[in-house]
N, C-alpha and C positions, 0 to 999 in steps of 0.2 A: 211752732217748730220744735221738735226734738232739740236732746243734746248734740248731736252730730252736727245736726242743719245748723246749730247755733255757732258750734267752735269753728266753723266755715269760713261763717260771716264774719266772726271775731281775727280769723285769722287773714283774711282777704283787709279787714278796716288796719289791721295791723302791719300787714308788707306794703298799704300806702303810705302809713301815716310814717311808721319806726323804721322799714327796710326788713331784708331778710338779717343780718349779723344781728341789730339792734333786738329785733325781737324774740321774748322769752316768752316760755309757756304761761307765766304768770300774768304777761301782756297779754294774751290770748284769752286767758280765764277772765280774768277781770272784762275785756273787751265783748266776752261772749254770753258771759253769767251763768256758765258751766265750772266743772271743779276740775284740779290737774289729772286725776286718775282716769275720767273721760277722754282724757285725749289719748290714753296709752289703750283703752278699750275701742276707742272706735275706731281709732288711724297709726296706731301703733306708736306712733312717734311724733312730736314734736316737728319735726323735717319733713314726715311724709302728710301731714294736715298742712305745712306751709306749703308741698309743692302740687296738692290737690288744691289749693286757695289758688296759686299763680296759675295754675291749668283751667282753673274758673274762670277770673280776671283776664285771659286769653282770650276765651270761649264770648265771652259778653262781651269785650273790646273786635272781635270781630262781627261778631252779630247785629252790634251796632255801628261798625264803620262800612260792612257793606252797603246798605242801603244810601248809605251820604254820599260813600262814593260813587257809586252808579250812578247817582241822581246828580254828578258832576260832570260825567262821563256823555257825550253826544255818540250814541251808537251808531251813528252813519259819516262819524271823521274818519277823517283817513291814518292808520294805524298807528302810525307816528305819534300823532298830536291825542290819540285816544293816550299811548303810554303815559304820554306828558304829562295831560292832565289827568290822571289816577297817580302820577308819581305827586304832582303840586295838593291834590288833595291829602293824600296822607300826610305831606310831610306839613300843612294846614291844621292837620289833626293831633299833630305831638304834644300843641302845647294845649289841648283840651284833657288829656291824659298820661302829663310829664312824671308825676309819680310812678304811675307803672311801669310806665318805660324806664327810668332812671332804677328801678326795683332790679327791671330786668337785667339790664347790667349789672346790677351788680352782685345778682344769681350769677351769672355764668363769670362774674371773676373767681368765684366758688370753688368754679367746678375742676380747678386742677388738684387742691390741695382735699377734694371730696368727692373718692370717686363712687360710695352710691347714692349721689345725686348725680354724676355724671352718668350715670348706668339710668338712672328715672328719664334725666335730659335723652339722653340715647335713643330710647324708649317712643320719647313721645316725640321726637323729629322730623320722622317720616309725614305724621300728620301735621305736622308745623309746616313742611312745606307744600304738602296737598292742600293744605290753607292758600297758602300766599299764590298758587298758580288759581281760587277759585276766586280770590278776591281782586288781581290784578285783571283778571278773564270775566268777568262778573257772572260767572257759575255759579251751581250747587258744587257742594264736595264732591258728591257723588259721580261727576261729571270728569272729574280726571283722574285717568288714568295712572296704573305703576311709572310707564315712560314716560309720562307727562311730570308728575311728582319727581321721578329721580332725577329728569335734567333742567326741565322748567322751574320745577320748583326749587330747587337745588340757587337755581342765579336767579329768582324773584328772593329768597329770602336774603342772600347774598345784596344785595341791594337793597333791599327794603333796611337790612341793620346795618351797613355802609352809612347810607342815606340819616338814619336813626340816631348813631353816634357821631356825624357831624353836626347834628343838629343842638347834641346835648352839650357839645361843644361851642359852639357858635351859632344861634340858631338864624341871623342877620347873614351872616355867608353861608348857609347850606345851599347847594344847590337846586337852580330850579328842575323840575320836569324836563324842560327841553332843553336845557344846557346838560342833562343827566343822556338825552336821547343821542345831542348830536355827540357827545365824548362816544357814546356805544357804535356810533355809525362811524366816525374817525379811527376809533382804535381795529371797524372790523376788515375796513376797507384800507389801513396799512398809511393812512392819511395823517397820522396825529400828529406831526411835524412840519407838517405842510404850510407855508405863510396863506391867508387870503388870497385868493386870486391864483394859486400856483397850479398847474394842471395835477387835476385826478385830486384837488381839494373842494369840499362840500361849500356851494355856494354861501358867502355870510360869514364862513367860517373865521373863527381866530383864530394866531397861532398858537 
């Protein structure tokens, strides 16, 4: 590998091990076995090599969770129980990848008091969510659409980092798949109040 492919790698080993605050270009040099004026030659910046590293770390973290997920997924259940379980896999999957996620977080608490990284974040969104509609849909990217991304995608990722940060929170109480499924049915159907057994409440249901 070149010097670029290397301060990549150094920088990807660097936002698991230190975090984005923690890590300096120094941590990056040493990690990469490249010198500091390479990073201002290849990627201009220190910030813009750590959020090409976390845009990698994405790319690979979904490359390799779709297959797991699919192969979790029974393509002839019925819609419900298909969400379900792609929600209990992923959130199965947090703690095989708790650094990155735990990274992520705490990139986007960044992002108010930085706004051009908030302008990078901005940037690469659209595609964050054309993701999470191809990975909950077990698509190609290619496969969905502008309206599909802007509203699907829009409330898969809305949930998938819900789902994400209670987990990093409590990962013993996150909620399951179907308890994520039936709150979506109760809240759409105007039921979320409803005791057990009360009419126009979802059979099973708590209150």
């Amino acid at each position: 590998m070149g010097h670029r492919e290397d301060l990549l790698e150094g920088a990807k080993r660097c936002l698991l091990d230190k975090g984005w605050t923690r890590t300096t270009a120094r941590d990056i040099v040493a990690a990469s076995g490249a010198n500091l004026a390479s990073i201002g030659y290849h990627y201009g910046s220190k910030e813009a090599l750590m959020m090409e590293a976390f845009i990698q770390l994405t790319v690979e973290w979904a490359d390799g969770a779709a297959p797991v997920i699919a192969s979790a997924v029974d393509p002839d259940a019925p819609r419900e129980d298909r969400l379900a379980a792609t929600l209990d896999r992923v959130t199965a999957g947090f703690a095989n990848d708790r650094a990155f996620w735990s990274a992520q977080l705490e990139i986007i608490g960044q992002l108010v008091k930085n706004p051009e990284l908030r302008e990078k974040f901005a940037a690469v969104q659209p595609g964050g969510r054309e993701g999470m509609v191809a990975l909950f849909e077990g698509v190609h990217d290619s496969a969905v659409g502008p309206e599909a991304t802007r509203t699907v995608g829009a409330f898969y990722h809305a949930l998938f980092i819900g789902l994400l940060t209670q987990w990093l929170i409590d990962p013993a109480a996150a909620p399951t798949g179907k308890e994520i499924v039936e709150g979506a049915r109760r809240a759409l159907a105007g039921t979320v109040l409803d005791a057990p057994g009360a009419p126009g409440a979802p059979e099973g249901a708590g209150g």
